[in-house]
KEKE-3310 file (N, C-alpha, C; in steps of 0.2 Angstrom, whole numbers, plus 5000, padded with zeros to 4 digits):
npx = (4952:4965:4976:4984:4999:5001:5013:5018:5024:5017:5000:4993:4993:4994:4979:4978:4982:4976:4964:4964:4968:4959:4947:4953:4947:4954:4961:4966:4979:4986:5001:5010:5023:5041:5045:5031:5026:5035:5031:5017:5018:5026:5014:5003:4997:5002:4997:5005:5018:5018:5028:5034:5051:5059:5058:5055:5062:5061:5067:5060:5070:5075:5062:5060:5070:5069:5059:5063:5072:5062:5052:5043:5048:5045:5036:5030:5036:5034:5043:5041:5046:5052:5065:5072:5087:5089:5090:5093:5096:5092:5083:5069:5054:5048:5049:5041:5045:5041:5031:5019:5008:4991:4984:4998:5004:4992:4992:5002:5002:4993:4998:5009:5004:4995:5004:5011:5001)
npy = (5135:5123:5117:5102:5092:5076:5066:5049:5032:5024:5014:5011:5021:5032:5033:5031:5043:5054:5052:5054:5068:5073:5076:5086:5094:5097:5099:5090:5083:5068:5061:5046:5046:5054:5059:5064:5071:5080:5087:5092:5099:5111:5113:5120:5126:5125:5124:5114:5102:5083:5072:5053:5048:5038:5032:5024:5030:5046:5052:5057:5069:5076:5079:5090:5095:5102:5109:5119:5125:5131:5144:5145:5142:5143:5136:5123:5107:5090:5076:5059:5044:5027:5024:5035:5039:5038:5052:5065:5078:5093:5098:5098:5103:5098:5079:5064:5050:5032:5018:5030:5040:5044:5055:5063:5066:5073:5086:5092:5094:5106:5113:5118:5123:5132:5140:5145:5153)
npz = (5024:5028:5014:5010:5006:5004:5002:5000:4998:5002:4999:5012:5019:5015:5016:5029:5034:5027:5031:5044:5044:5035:5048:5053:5046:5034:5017:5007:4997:4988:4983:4976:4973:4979:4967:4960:4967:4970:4958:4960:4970:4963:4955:4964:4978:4995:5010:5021:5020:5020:5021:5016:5022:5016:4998:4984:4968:4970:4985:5001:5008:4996:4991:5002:5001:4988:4989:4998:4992:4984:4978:4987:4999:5012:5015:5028:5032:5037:5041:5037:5045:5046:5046:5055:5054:5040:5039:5028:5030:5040:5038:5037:5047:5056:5062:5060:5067:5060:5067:5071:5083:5078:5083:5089:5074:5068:5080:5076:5063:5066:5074:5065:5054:5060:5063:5052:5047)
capx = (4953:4971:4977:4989:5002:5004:5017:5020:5023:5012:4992:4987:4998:4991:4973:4975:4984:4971:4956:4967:4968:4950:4943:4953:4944:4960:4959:4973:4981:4991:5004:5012:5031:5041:5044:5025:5026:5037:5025:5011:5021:5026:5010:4999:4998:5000:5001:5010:5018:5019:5032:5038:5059:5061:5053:5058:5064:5066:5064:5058:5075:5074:5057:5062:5077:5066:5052:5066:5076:5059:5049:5038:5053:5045:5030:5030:5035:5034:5046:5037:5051:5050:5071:5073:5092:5092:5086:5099:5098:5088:5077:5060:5050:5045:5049:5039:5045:5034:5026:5017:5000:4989:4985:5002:5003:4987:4992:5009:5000:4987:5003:5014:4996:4994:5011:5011:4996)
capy = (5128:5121:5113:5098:5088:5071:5060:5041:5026:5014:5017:5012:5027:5039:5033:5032:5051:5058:5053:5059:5076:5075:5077:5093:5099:5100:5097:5083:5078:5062:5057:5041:5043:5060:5064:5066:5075:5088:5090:5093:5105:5117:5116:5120:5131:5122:5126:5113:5095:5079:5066:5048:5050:5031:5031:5025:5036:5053:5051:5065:5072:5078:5084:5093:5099:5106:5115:5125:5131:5135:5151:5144:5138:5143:5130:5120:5102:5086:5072:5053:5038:5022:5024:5041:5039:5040:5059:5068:5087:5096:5105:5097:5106:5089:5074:5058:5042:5027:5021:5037:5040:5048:5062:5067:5070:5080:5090:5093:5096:5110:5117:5119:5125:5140:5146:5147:5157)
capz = (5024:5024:5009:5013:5001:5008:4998:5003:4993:5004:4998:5019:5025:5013:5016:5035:5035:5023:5034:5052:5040:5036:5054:5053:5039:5029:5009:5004:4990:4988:4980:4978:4976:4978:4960:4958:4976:4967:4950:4963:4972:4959:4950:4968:4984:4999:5017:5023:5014:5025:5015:5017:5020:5012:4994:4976:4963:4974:4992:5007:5008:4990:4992:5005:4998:4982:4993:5002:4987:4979:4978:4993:5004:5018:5017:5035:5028:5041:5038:5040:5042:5050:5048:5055:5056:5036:5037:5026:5032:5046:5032:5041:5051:5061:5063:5065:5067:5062:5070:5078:5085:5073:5087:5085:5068:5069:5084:5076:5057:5066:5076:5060:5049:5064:5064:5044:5045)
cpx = (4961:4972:4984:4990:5004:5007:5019:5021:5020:5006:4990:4991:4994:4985:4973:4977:4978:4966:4959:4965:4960:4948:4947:4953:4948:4958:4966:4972:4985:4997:5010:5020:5033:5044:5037:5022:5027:5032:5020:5012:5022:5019:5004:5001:4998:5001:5003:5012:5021:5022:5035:5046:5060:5056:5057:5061:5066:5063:5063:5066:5074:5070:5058:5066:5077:5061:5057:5072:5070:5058:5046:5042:5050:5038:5033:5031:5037:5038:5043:5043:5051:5061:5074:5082:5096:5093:5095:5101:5091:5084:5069:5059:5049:5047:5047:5041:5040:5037:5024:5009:4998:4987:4990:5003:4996:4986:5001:5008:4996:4995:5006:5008:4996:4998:5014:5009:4996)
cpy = (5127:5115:5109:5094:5082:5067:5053:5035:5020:5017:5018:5018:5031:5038:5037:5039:5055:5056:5056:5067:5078:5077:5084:5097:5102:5095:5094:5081:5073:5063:5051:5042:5053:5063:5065:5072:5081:5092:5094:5099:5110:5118:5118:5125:5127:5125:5122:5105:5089:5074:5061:5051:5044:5030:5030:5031:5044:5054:5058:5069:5078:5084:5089:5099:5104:5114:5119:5128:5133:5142:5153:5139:5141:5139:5125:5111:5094:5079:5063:5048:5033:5021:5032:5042:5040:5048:5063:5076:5086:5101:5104:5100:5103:5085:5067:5052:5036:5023:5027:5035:5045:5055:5067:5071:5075:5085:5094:5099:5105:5114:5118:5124:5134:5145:5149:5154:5163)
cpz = (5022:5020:5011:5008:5005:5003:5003:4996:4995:5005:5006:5022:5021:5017:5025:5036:5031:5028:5039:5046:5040:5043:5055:5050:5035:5021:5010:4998:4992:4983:4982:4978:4974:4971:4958:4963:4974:4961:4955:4966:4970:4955:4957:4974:4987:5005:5020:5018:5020:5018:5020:5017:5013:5006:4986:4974:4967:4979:4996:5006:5003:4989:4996:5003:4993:4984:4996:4996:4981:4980:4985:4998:5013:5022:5022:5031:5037:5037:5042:5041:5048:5051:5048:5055:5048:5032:5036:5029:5036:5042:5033:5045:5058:5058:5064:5063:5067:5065:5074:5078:5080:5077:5087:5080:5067:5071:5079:5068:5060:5069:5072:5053:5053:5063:5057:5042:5047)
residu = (UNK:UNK:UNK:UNK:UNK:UNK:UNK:UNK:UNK:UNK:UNK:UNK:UNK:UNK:UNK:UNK:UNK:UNK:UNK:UNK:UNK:UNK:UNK:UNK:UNK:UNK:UNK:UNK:UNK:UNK:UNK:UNK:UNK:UNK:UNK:UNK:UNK:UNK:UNK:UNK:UNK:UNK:UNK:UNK:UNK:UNK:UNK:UNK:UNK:UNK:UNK:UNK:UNK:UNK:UNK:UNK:UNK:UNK:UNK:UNK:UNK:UNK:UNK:UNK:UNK:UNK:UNK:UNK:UNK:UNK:UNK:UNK:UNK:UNK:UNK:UNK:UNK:UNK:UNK:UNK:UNK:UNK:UNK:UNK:UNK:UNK:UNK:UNK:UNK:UNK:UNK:UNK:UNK:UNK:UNK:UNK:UNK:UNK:UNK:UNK:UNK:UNK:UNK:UNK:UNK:UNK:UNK:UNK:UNK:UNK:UNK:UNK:UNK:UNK:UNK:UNK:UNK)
# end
């Protein structure tokens, strides 16, 4: 079963991503903003991490920027942003601009999840 980090700072994104995740039998964690993103990260194994770009305190970029200079810099990481245009570096995997269709993200999660493993 893949193990999925989803971070966002708006509860209906997590929720509606966590259930799309669900139907493909993937395990999800949450978190709310990306400094809790990071804790979760170093303290866990994940196969891939889907993050908000736009988020208080330490937004996607960051996260991103942590998970590629950590130990596990080659975990598959998908970047969320309804202002794609603030994406600091090309250090995501994916890309999706919100809005997207949750099929997307699914197909892009299961393609990024395969090519890990």
């Amino acid at each position: 079963m893949c193990k999925v980090l989803l971070i966002d700072d708006e509860e209906m994104i997590l929720q509606l991503v966590e259930q799309a995740l669900h139907r493909l039998d993937y395990s999800v964690e949450t978190a709310e903003n990306g400094r809790k993103g990071i804790d979760k990260f170093d303290a866990g194994i994940y196969d891939l991490v889907i993050t908000d770009v736009c988020m208080p305190e330490t937004d996607g970029n960051r996260v991103v920027d942590h998970i590629r200079h950590s130990p596990r810099n080659r975990t598959p990481v998908i970047g969320m942003s309804g202002t794609p245009w603030k994406l600091a570096n090309h250090m995501f995997d994916r890309v999706l601009s919100k809005p997207f269709q949750l099929d997307r993200l699914m197909e892009t999660a299961k393609t990024l999840t395969l090519r890990a493993s």
